[in-house]
N, C-alpha and C positions, 0 to 999 in steps of 0.2 A: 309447487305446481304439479299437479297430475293430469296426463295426455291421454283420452281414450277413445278407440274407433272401431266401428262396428265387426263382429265375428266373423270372420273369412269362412267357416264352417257355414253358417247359416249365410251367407252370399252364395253360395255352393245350388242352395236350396231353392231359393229367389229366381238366378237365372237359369235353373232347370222351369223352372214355373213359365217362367217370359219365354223361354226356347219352344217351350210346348205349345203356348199360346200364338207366337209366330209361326209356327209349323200350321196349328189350325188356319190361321190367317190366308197363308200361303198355298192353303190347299182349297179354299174356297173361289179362286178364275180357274182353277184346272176343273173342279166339278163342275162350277157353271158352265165350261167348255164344252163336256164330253154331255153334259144335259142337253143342252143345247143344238149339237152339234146335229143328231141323229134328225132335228126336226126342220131342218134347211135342204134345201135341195141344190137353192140359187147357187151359182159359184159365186158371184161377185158380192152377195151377200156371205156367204162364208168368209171369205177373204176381209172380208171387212170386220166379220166375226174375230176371225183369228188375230187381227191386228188388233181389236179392240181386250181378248182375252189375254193378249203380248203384251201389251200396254199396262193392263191393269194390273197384271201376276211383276212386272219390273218396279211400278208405283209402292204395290205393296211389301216387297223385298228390299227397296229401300229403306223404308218407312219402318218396317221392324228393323233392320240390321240399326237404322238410328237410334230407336225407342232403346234394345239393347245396350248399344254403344253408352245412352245416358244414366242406363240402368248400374251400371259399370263404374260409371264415370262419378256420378251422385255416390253412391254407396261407399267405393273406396278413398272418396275424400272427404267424408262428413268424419269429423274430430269433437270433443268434447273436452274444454279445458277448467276444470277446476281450481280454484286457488280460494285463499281465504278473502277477499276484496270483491271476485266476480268470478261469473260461468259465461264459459267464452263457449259457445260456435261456432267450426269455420267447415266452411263445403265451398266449392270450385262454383263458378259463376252467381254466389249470392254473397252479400255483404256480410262481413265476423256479425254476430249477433251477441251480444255482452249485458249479461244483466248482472246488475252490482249487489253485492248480500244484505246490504242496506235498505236495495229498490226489492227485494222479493216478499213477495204479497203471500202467497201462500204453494207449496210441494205437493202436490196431489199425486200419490200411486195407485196404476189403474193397472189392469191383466196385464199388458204388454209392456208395459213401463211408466216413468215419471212424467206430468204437468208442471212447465216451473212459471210461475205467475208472477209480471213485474206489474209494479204502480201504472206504467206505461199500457194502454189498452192493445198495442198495436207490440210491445215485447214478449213474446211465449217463445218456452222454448221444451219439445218432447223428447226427454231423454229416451229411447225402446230400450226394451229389455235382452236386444239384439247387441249390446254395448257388450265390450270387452270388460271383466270384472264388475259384472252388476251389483255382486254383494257390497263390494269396497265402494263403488259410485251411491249407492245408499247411502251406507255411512258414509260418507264425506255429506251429502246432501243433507242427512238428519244432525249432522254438526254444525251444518250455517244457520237450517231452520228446521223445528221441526217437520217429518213429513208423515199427513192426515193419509190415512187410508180411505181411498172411496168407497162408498155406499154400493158403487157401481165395478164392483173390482172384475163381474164377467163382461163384459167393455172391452171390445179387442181394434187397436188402432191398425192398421192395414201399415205393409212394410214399406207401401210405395208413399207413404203419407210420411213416414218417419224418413225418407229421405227427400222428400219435396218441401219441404216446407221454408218457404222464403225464397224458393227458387227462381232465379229468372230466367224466365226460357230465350233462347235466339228467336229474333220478332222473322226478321226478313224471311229465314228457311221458313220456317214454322208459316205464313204467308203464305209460299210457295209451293208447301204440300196440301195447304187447305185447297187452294186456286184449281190446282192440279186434282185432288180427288173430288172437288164437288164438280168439275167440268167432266170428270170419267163418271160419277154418276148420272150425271144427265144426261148421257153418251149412252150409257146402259141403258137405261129407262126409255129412251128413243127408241134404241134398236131395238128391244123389246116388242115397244109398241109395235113399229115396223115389220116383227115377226109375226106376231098375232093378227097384223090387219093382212100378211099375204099367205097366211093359210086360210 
């Protein structure tokens, strides 16, 4: 049996990518603030301002530090276990996924990595090319079956897709940040209104 998980080099990469994109996140209530801010006069509308741009810049600093935290979480526990009988699956809050060399339909290699295709419509499983020993996880994979090279080999599968897949997200939080930002969007959109009809 051969154990393989994703290159800690390229996680390096990934959450440089996610830090940069919560930074942008996190800086869009500060600009709206200081836009904003110059064309108020009211105090009590300010005040209401500044709670409302506290409020959102906290909403959204959670909400990354989470997205993070799962970026993290996903990546350094997705495994890939080879043997001669089956390809095993395993990543933190989804079910082992196990397709048997018996049930595989067909290997497809695409730019980023392997398609493994079971009888079962609902069994895939995408090896990226983000795997530790890619050459050696080939060969082992062109030893079960062969594996077809795509037609489509410039086909590039996105890194947050090679660790999501089959995931199941936390229902209740996940609930509670929706509730929470579509209520601060309609929050915005009022005050908004609110500014334009008192200039």
């Amino acid at each position: 049996m051969s154990e393989y998980s994703l290159q800690k080099e390229n996680f390096k990469i990934v959450l440089r990518k996610a830090f940069l994109y919560s930074f942008m996140s996190l800086l869009l209530p500060l600009i709206l603030y200081f836009i904003l801010k110059s064309s108020v006069d009211d105090y009590m509308i300010q005040g209401v301002f500044k709670l409302f741009c506290g409020l959102f810049f906290v909403y959204t600093l959670i909400k990354e530090s989470l997205r993070i935290y799962r970026i993290r979480r996903d990546w350094l526990s997705f495994k890939i276990l080879i043997t001669e009988d089956a390809i095993h699956k395993k990543q933190y809050k989804t079910e082992d996924t196990i397709i048997p060399t018996n049930k595989i339909v067909k290997i497809v290699q695409i730019a980023d990595g392997v398609s493994i295709q079971s009888e079962e419509a609902n069994k895939f499983l995408y090896i990226p090319k983000n795997i530790e020993n890619y050459e050696e996880v080939l060969s082992k994979l062109n030893s079960l079956k062969p594996i077809e090279v795509s037609s489509l080999m410039s086909l590039r599968i996105p890194s947050e897709y090679t660790i999501q897949q089959h995931i199941k997200h936390g229902s209740a939080l996940k609930r509670l940040f929706l509730v929470i930002g579509v209520v601060l969007g309609v929050l915005l959109i009022l005050f908004l209104l609110l500014i334009i009809l008192l200039l």
